[in-house]
NUGUTOR-844049 format. One line per field, with one value per residue (C-alpha): x, y, z; residue in three letters; residue number from 1. Coordinates in nm, 2 decimals. Each point is the difference from the previous one (the first is absolute). Layout:
REM NUGUTOR-844049
u <- (X	...) $
v <- (Y	...) $
w <- (Z	...) $
residu <- (ala	...) $
num <- (NUM	...) $
REM end
This chain:
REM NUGUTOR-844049
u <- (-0.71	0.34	0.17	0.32	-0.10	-0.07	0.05	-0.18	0.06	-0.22	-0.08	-0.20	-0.06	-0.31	-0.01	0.35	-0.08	-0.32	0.28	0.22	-0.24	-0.24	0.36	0.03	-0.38	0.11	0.26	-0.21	0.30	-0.05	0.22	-0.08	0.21	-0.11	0.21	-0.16	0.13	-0.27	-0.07	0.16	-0.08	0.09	-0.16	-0.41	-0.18	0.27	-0.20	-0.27	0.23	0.22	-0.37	-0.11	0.33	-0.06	-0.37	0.13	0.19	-0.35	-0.18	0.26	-0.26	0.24	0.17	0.25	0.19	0.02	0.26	-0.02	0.22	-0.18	0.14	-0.28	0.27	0.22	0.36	0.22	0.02	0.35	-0.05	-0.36	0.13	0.28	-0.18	-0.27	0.24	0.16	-0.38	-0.03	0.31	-0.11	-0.24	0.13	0.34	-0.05	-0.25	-0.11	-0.05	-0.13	-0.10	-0.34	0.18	0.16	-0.23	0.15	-0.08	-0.13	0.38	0.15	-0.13	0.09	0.34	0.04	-0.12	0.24	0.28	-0.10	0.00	0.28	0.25	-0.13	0.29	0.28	0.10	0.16	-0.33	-0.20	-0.24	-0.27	-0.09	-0.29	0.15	0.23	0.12	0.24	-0.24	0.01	0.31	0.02	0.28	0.18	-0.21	-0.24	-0.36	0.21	0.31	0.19	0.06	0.14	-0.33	-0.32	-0.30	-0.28	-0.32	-0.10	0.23	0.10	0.18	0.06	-0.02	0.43	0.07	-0.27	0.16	0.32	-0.20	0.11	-0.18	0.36	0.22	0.25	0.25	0.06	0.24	0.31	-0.13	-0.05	0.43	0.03	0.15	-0.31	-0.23	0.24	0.04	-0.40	-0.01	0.30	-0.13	0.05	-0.35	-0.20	0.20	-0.06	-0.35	-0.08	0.27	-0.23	-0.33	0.15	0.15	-0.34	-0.14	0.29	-0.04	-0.39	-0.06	-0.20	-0.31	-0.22	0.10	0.08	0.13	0.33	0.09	-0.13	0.27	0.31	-0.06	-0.01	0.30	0.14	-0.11	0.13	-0.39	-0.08	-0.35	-0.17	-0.11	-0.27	0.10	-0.35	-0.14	-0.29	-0.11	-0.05	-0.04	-0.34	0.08	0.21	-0.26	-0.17	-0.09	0.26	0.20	0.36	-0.03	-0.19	0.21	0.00	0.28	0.14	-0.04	-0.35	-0.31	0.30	-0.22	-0.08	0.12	0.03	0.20	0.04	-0.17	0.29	0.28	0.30	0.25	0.38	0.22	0.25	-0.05	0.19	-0.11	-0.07	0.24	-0.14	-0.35	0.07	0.19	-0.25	-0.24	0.16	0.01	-0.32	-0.16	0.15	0.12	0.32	0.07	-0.10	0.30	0.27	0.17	-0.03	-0.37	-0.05	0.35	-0.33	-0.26	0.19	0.27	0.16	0.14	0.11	0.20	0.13	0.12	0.16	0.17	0.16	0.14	0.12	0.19	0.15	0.15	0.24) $
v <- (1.52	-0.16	0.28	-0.25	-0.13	-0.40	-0.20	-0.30	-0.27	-0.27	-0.27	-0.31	-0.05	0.19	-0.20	0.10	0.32	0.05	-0.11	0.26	0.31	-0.04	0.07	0.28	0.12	0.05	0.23	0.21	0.14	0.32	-0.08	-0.37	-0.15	-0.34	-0.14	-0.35	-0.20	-0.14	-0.37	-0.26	-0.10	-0.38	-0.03	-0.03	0.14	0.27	0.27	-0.07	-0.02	0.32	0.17	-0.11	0.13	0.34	0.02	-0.04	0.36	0.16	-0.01	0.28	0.21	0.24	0.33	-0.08	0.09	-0.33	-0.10	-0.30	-0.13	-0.30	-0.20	-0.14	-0.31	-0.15	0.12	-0.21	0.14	0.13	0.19	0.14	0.05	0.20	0.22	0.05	0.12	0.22	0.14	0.04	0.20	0.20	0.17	-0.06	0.01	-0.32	-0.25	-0.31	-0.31	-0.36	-0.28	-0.19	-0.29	0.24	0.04	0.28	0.10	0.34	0.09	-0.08	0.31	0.24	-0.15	0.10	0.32	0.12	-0.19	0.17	0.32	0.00	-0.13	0.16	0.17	-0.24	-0.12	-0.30	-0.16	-0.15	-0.22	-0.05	-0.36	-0.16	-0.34	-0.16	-0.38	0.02	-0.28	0.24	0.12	0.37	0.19	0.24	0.24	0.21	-0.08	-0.06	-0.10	0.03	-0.27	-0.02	-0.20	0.17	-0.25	0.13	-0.21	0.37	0.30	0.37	0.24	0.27	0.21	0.06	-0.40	-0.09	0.21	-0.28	-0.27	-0.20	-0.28	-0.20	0.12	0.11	0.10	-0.37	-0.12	0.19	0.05	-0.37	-0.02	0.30	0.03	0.20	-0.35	-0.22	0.21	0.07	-0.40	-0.12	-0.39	-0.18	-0.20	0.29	0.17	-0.31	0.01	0.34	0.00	-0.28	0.18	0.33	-0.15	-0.09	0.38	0.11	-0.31	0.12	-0.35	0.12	0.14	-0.05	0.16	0.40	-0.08	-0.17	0.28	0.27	-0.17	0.02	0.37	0.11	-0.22	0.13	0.40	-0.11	0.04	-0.15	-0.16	0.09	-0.31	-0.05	-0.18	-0.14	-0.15	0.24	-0.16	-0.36	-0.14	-0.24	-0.04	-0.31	-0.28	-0.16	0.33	0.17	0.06	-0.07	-0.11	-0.30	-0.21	0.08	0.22	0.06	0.36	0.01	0.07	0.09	0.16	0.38	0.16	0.38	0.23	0.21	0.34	0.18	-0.06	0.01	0.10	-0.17	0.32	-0.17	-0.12	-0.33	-0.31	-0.28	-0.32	-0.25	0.10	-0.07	-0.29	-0.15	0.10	-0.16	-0.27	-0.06	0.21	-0.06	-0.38	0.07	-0.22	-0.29	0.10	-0.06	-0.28	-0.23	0.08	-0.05	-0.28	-0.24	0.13	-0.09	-0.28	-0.03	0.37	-0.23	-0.21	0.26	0.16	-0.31	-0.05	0.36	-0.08	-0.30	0.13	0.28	-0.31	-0.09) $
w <- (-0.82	-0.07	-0.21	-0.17	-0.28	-0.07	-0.29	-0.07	-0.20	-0.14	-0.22	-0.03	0.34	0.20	0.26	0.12	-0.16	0.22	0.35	-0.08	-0.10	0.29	0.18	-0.22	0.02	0.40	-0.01	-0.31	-0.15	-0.19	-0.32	-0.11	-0.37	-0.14	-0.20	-0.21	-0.26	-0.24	-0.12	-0.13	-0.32	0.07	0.33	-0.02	0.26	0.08	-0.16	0.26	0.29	-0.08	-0.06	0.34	0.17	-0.15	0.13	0.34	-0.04	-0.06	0.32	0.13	0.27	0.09	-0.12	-0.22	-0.29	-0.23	-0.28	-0.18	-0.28	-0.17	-0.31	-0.20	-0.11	0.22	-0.06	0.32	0.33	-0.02	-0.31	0.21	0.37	-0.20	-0.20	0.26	0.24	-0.22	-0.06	0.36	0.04	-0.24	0.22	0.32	0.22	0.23	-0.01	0.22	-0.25	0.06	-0.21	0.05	0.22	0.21	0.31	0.25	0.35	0.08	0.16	-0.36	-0.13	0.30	-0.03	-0.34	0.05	0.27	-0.22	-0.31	0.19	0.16	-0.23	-0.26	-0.08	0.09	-0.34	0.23	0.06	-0.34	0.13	0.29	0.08	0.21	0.00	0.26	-0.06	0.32	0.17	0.33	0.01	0.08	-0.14	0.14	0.25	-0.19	-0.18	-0.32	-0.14	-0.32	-0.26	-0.34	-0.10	-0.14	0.06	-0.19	0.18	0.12	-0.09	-0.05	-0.21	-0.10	-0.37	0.04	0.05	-0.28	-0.22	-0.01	-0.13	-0.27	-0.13	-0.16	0.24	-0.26	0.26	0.06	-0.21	0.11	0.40	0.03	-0.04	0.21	0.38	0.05	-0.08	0.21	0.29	0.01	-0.06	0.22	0.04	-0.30	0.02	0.03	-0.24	-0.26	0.09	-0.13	-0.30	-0.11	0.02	-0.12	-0.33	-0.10	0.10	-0.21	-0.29	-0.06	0.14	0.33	-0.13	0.23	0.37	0.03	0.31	-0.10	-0.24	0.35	0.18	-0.23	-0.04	0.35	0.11	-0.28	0.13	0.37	0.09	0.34	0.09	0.36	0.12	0.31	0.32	-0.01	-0.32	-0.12	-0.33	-0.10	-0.37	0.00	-0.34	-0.02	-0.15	-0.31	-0.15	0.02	-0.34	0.12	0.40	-0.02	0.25	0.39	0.14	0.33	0.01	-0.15	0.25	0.27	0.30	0.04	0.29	0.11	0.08	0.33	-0.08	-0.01	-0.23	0.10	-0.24	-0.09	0.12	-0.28	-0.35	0.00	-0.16	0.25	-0.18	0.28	-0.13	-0.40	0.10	0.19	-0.35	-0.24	0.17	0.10	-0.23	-0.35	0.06	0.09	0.26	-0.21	-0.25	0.27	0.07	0.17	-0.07	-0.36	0.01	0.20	-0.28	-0.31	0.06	-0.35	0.15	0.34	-0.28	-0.14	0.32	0.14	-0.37	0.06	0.33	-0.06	-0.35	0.23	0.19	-0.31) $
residu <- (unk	unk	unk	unk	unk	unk	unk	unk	unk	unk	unk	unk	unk	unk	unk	unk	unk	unk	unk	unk	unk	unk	unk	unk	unk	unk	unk	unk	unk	unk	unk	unk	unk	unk	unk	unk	unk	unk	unk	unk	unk	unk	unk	unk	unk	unk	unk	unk	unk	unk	unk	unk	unk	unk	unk	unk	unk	unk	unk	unk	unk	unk	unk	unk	unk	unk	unk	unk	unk	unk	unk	unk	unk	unk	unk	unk	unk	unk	unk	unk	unk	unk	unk	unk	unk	unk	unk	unk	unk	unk	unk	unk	unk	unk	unk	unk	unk	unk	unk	unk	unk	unk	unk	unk	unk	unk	unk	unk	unk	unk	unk	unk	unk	unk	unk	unk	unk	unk	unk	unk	unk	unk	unk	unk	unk	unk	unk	unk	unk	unk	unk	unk	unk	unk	unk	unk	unk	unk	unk	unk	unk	unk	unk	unk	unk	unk	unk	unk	unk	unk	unk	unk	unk	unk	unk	unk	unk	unk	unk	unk	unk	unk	unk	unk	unk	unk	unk	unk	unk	unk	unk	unk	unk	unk	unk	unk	unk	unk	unk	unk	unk	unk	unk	unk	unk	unk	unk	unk	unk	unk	unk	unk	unk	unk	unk	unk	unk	unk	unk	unk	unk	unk	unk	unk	unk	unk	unk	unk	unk	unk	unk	unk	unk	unk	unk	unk	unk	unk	unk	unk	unk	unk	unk	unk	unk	unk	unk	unk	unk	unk	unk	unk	unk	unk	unk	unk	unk	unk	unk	unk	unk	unk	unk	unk	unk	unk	unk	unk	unk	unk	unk	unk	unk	unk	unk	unk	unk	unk	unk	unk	unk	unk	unk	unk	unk	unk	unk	unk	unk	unk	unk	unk	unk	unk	unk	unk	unk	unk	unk	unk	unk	unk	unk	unk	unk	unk	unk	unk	unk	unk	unk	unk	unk	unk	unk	unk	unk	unk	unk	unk	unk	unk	unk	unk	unk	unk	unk	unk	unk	unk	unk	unk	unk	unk) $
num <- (1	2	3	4	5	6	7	8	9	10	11	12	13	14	15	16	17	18	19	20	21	22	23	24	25	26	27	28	29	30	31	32	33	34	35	36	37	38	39	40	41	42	43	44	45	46	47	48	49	50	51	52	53	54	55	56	57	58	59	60	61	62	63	64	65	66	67	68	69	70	71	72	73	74	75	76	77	78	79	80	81	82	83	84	85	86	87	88	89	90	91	92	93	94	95	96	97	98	99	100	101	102	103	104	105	106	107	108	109	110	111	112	113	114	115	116	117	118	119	120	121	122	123	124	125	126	127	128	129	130	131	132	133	134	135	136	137	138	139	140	141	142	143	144	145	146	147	148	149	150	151	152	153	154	155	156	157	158	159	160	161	162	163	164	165	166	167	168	169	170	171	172	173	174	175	176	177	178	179	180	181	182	183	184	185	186	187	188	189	190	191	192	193	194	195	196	197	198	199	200	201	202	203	204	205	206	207	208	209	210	211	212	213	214	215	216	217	218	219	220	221	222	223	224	225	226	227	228	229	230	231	232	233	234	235	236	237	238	239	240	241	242	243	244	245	246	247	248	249	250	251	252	253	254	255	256	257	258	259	260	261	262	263	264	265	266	267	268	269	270	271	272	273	274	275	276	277	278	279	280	281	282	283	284	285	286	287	288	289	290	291	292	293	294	295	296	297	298	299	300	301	302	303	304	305	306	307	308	309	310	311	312	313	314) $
REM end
């Protein structure tokens, strides 16, 4: 009996709903929350498919205590992953949670266990990840390291780190001109990058992803994400029926690995820059915004460029 709890969250998808809970079905844990948007109106045959993703959750053959949060009509999954976690953290202090594409490996959970255990009072550490985009790059010389980014494919929290959440981000507006923001942010392309995004958290304009808004507000808190050396969880959701990652990506269906059976744990909490360098770039697109890079993608900007250093001439 796995004693943390889980958090499940589905949709319209059983057949990646059926992946990731016959995962879950293994470890039998003994507090399980489901969390399910409903239908969309303007999609036929949704009704069917989000029915058929919630039948999965009923052949449960084990002792456990289940929780589910259903909507009968869809209302976005921001506005649902929000409000269901804030339902979950009503009745517990630290929960597990993954999404139907998010298939883990049995070490994920044990992971986040010890992690959830034994930082559970370090008000440093806001988020437990089971993703690792470093392309086999081992940092540092422990079983994790620490970054300033919180992938969700697979993650854990805690009730104290939840209870920062804000949907618009309302801080945003005077941090964004802050020292605090630039020196959190020193290169300017990554900087740019996330302004970009956060403006539209801020603007209302990002209604769709939680996980943008997650972000702000635990860079904002100083929160630091634990981060596997080994990649524990990979995101079989990126295809035709997904509603927003249609197209391939490069850190989709990344290979599970595991972890030796003993942790070993950072003596010091410092935030590995090599580590969130090498993410953004390879992660977020980053390396396609540098020059010369994106100069060879888009020449009007090679123009441009040219026309600068030649004006500097005169």
């Amino acid at each position: 009996m796995f004693e943390i709890p889980v958090v499940f969250i589905i949709f319209n998808r059983p057949d990646h709903t059926k992946k990731t809970f016959d995962i879950i079905r293994k470890l039998k844990p003994f507090q399980l929350f489901i969390i399910a948007d409903g239908p969309r109106l303007d999609f036929p045959g949704d009704e069917k498919k989000c029915s058929a993703a919630r039948n999965v959750i009923k052949d449960i053959d084990w002792n456990c205590k289940v929780f589910k949060n259903y909507e009968k009509k869809n209302i976005g999954p921001k506005k649902k992953i929000t409000t269901g976690l804030n339902w979950v953290f009503e009745h517990v202090d630290q929960a597990i949670i993954l999404e139907d594409d998010c298939l883990a490996g049995s070490d994920f959970f044990y992971y986040c266990q010890e992690l959830l255990n034994y930082y559970e009072n370090n008000d440093k550490i806001w988020l437990i990840t089971g993703n690792n985009f470093q392309n086999g790059n081992w940092r540092g010389q422990d079983s994790y390291y620490f970054s300033k980014y919180p992938h969700t494919w697979g993650w854990a929290t805690w009730k104290r780190a939840w209870a920062h959440y804000t949907n618009d981000i309302p801080f945003w507006n005077n941090w964004k001109v802050s020292n605090s923001w630039k020196e959190l942010m020193p290169d300017k392309v990554e900087r740019k990058f996330w302004e970009k995004i956060f403006d539209q958290v801020y603007s209302g304009q990002d209604t769709y992803a939680f996980d943008y808004a997650w972000v702000a507000n635990i860079w904002y808190h100083k929160g630091l994400t634990a981060t596997p050396n080994i990649n524990l969880v990979k995101n079989i959701g990126h295809d035709i029926h997904a509603s927003s990652t249609k197209l391939p990506s490069d850190i989709a269906n990344v290979n599970i690995g595991k972890l030796p059976e003993t942790l070993k744990h950072p003596k010091i909490i410092k935030l590995d820059l090599e580590a969130d360098k090498y993410d953004f770039n390879n992660s977020f697109g980053g390396r396609k915004l540098r020059f010369p890079y994106n100069i060879i993608l888009f020449p009007r900007r090679l123009i441009m460029f040219i026309l600068r250093k030649i004006k500097r001439l005169f």
